[in-house]
N, C-alpha and C positions, 0 to 999 in steps of 0.2 A: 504494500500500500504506500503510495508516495505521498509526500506530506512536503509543505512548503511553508514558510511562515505565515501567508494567505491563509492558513487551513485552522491556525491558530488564533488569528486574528479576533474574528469574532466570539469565537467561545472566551477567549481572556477578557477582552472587552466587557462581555454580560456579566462574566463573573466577577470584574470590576465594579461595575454599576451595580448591583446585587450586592456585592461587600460594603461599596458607598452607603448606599442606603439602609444595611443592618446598622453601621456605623451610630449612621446620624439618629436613625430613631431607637438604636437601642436604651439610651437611658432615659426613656418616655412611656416605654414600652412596659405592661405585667411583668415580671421578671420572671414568673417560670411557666411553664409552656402552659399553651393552651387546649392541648389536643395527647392524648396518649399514645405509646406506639403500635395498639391495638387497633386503636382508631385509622395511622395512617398507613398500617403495614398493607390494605387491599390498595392504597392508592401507586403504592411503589413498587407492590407485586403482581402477582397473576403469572399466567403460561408470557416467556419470554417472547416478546414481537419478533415475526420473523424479518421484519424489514428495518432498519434504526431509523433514528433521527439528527438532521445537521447536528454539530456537536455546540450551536452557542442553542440552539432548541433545546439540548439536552439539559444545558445549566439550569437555563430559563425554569423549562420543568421541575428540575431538582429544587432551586430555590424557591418558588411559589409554594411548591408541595410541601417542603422541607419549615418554612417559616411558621404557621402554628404549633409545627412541636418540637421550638428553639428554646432553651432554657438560656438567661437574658443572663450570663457570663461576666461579660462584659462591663456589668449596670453596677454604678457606683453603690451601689443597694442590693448586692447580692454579697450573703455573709455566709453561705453555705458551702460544709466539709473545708478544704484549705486550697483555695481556687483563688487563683490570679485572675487579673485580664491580661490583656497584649498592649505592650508597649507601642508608637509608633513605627518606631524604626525596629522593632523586632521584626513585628507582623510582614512590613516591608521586604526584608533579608530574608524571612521564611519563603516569601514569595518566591524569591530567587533563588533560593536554595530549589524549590520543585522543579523551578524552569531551567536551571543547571542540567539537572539532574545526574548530579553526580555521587557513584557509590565513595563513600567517605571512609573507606578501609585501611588504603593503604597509599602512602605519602606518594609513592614514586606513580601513582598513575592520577591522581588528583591532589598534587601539590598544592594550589590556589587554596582549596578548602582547609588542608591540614595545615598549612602555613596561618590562617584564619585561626582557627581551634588549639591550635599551639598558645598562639597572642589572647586569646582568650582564658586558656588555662594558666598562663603566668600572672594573668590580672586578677583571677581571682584568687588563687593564693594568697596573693598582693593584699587584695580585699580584706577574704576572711582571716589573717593574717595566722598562714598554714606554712611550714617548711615550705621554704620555695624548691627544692630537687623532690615534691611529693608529683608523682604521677595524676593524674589526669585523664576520666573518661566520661565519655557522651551516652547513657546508657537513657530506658526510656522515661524513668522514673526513678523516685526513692524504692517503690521496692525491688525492681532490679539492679541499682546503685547496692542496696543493704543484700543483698545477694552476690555481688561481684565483691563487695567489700567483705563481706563473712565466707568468702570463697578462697578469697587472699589469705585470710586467718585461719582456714582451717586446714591448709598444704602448708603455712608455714609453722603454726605449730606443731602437726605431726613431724613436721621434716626436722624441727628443734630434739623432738624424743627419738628419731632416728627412723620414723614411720616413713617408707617410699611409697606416697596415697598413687602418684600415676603409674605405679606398677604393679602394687599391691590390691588398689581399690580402698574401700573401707572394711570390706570383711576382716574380723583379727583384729582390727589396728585398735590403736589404746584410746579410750573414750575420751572424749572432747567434752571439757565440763564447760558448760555456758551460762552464765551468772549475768540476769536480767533485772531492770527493775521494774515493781509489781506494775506501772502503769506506763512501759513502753509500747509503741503502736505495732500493733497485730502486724505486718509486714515484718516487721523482727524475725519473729514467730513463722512468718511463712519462708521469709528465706532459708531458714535455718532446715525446716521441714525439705525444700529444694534440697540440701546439702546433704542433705540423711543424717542429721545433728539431734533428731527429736526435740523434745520438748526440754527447754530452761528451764534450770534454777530461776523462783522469782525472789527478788529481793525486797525487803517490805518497803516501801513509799509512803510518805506525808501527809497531809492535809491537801495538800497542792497538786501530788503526784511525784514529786521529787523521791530519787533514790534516796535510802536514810546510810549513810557512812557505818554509824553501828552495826545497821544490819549487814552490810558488806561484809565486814571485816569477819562477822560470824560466821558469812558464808563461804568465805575464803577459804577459813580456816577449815572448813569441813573437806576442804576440796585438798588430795595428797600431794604437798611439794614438786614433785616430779611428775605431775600429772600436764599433759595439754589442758591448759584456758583459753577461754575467749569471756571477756565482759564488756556486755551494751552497757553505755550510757545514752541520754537524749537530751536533746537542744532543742526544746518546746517540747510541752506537753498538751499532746489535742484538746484538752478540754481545757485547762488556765494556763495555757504558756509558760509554763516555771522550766527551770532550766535545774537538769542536775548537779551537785556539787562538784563540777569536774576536779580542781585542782587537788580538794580532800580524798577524792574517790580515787584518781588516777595512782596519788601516793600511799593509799592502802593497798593498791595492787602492786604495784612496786613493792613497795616495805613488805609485805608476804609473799612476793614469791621472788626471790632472788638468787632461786634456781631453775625454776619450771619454766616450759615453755608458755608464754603468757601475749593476747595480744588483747587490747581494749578497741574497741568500736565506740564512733559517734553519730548516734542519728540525728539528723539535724534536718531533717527535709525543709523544714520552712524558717525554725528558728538560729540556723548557724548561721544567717545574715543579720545576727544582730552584731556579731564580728566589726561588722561593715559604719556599725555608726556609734560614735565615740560619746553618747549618754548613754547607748544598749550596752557598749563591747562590758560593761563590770559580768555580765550576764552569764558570758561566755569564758570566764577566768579560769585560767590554765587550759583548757580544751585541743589546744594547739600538742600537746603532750602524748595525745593519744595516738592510736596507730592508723586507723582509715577515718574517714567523714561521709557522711551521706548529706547532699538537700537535692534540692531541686532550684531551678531554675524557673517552671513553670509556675512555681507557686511565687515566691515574694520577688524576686526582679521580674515579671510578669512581661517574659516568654511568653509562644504559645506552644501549646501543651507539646507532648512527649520530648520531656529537655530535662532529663537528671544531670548528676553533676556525683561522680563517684571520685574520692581522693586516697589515695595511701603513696603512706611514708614509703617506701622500702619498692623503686620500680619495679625490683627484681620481684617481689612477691607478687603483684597485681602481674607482668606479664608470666613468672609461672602457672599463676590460679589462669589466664585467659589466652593468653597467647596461641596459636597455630604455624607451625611452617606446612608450608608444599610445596611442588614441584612449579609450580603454576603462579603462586605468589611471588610477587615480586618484594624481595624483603628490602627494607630501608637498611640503605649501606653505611650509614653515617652512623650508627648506632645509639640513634632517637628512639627508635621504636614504631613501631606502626598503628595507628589509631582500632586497631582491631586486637589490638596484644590490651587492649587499655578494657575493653565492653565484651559483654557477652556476643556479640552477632560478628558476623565477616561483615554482611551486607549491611549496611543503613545507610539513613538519610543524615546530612550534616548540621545535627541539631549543636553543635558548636557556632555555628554562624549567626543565629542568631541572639545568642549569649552575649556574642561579639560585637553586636551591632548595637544590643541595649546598654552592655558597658561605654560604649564609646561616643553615647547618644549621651550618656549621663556623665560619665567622669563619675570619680571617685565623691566629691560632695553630692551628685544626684543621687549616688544610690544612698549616699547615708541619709540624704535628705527624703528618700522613699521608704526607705524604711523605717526612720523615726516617724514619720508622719503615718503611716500603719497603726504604727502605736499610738500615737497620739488620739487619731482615728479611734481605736481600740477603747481608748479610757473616756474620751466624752463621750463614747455610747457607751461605756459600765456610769459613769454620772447621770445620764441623763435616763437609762432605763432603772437606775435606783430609785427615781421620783414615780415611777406608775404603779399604783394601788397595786400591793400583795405579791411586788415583786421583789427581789432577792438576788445579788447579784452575790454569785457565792466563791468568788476565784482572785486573789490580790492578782488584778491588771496590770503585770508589768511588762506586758511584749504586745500580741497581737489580737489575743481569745479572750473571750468573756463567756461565762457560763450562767444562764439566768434561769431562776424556775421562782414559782409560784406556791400559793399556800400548800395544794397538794399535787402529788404526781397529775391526777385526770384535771384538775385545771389546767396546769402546764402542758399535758397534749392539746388542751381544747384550746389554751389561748396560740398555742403555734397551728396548728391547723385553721385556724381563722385568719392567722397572718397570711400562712401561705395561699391563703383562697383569696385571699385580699388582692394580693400580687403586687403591691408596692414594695414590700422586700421580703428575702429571703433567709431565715435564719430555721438550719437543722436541726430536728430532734435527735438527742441521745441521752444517754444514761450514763451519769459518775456519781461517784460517792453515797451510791445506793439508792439516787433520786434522779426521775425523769428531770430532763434541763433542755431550757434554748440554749443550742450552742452558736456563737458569735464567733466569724475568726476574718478578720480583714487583711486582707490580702489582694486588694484592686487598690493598683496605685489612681483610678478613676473620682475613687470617693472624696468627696469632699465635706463642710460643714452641713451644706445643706440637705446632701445625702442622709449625713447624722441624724439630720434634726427632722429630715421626712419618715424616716429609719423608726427614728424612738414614738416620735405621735403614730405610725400605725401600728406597734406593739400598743401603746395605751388606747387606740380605737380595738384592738384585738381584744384586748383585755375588760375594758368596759362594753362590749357586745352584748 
């Protein structure tokens, strides 16, 4: 089939005027869909046409049909699960990254991109001020970032007690004790299950969610000297943003084990960007200590989506746990390494590029000034939702999350189900500390005051219903 830029022409076009247009009226818009995907699965299905259509038809199509059941992203007034918007000049670079289309594996046959993704892994280092020789990968998210990273730590601690996992396997090999805290995010959990690691040790947590040091220390101590470790910590906690005590934690594992083979993980998906601004960074003390880091990209520098951000100290570990030779790869001769020694896949798309484009959009005071302003964000809505009858704002607001519930568990489903029928904003239901809760977590650099303050009057129109 021959194809000429003519042929692309108008299908980019539609899809342009189509993005314009979400653009402009999505912060006007209900914020969460209007239509389910039950509703429009007969409109995008049926027996396959045997004849097609022009390809800007086909956009047309897709975006007309697609528009009712668009959850509004985007809209400075969406607070739901840990969801960014898109930057300008992110969304921009994404663009071009598609119409490149180039597979981002390996340096010597798409240099452009990996000379890109390079410059943007030194900046962030930079940023969340990480070992700068720490390795650097584009994976699709935190949980396969927290996968590549606890993949890293579990070839290199076996290989510390003398375990060969790439020739051995796991069968045999000496258990991998994995010391959690009781309220780190389920992704933890599943990577570890990916890795045939089973289920953690949980370690007891706070009031906030914070690992508790004492209990560490207990649980260390139960674990035999010369045994393989691995211990999570977390950089935000889903439900109140608290941060765990890195610096005390990191040197209770030290100071216990000064034989074994030992490595500590950081899950940071949205909150290791408080690194990044110098009223958050007390937040993050000592954290740089640790052996890998996990965020994201999609979430608080607001990427669009599929843009993890996977770090560990030790190159050599990260391309043993991932790396591939063949006959066929063209390996990088400079001995940098190949953007495919770094992520789980050969093939992807160059979700480093637009990292690159939001860092360079911003400078280093944009992002601190993005992220403080999150926060900021963050606390006039814990202020302003503490003033609505028989609300309860139950989480010391020091990063991005707010956790609010009502007198009982079934009011607090029934005032968020009226919020979200409302459709002026969107804030998730969940469960912490034994009690149904609106959970709040701001992460649209969109939002602004007046977001806030349409935000908190339709929880109290929720509320007073």
């Amino acid at each position: 089939m021959a194809m000429d830029v003519e042929d692309y022409r108008p299908a980019l076009q539609a899809a342009a005027g189509h993005a314009q247009r979400w653009l402009e009226e999505v912060g006007d818009r209900p914020v969460g869909p209007r239509a389910t995907a039950d509703h429009l699965a007969p409109a995008f299905g049926g027996p396959l046409p045997a004849t097609g259509l022009p390809a800007h038809q086909v956009v047309d199509e897709l975006a007309t049909t697609a528009e009712p059941g668009l959850m509004a992203i985007q809209s400075g007034r969406f607070f739901g699960w840990v969801m960014g918007g898109t930057l300008p000049a992110a969304l921009a670079a994404d663009w071009l990254v598609s119409a490149w289309d180039q597979n981002a594996g390996l340096r010597y046959a798409t240099p452009a991109v990996a000379a890109v993704e390079e410059a943007a892994a030194a900046w962030l280092l930079e940023l969340l001020d990480l070992p700068r020789g720490a390795s650097v990968g584009f994976p699709t998210g935190a949980t396969a970032s927290n996968f590549t990273c606890l993949a890293a730590a579990r070839s290199r601690v076996l290989r510390d007690v003398g375990w060969d996992l790439d020739g051995r396997g796991l069968g045999g090999a000496p258990p991998v004790h994995v010391l959690v805290g009781a309220e780190r995010h389920d992704t933890v959990d599943l990577a570890l299950r990916y890795l045939g690691l089973g289920r953690p040790t949980a370690v007891a947590a706070d009031e906030q969610g914070r690992l508790e040091v004492a209990g560490l220390r207990e649980a260390l101590a139960q674990v035999p000297e010369e045994a393989p470790l691995v211990v999570c910590l977390q950089a935000g906690n889903l439900h109140s943003g608290a941060f765990d005590p890195f610096a005390e934690a990191i040197a209770a594992v030290r100071d216990r084990r000064t034989r074994g083979a030992t490595w500590v993980h950081v899950d940071g998906a949205f909150g290791l960007w408080a690194a990044a601004c110098p009223s958050l960074r007390y937040l993050v003390d000592g954290v740089a200590d640790a052996d890998s880091w996990t965020t994201d990209a999609h979430k608080t520098l607001n990427t669009p989506y599929d843009c993890g951000i996977t770090v560990v100290r030790g190159a050599a570990d990260l391309r043993g746990a991932m790396g591939v030779h063949t006959s066929y790869l063209v390996a990088d001769a400079t001995g940098a390494g190949d953007p495919l020694d770094h992520v789980p896949e050969l093939s992807r798309r160059a979700r480093g590029v637009p990292v690159w484009a939001a860092l360079r959009a911003l400078g280093s005071g944009g992002v601190a000034r993005l992220v403080g302003g999150l926060a900021e964000n963050a606390r006039a809505l814990a202020d302003g939702l503490a003033t609505v009858a028989g609300a309860t704002v139950l989480n010391d607001v020091v990063y991005t999350q707010v956790c609010l519930a009502f007198e009982d568990d079934e009011r607090t489903r029934a005032v968020t189900q009226r919020l979200l029928a409302g459709g002026e904003a969107w804030m998730s239901g969940s469960r912490w500390q034994g009690r149904d809760v609106m959970r709040i977590s701001v992460s649209n650099a969109a939002t602004d005051a007046d977001d806030v303050r349409r935000s908190v009057a339709a929880v109290r129109a929720a509320a007073s219903a």
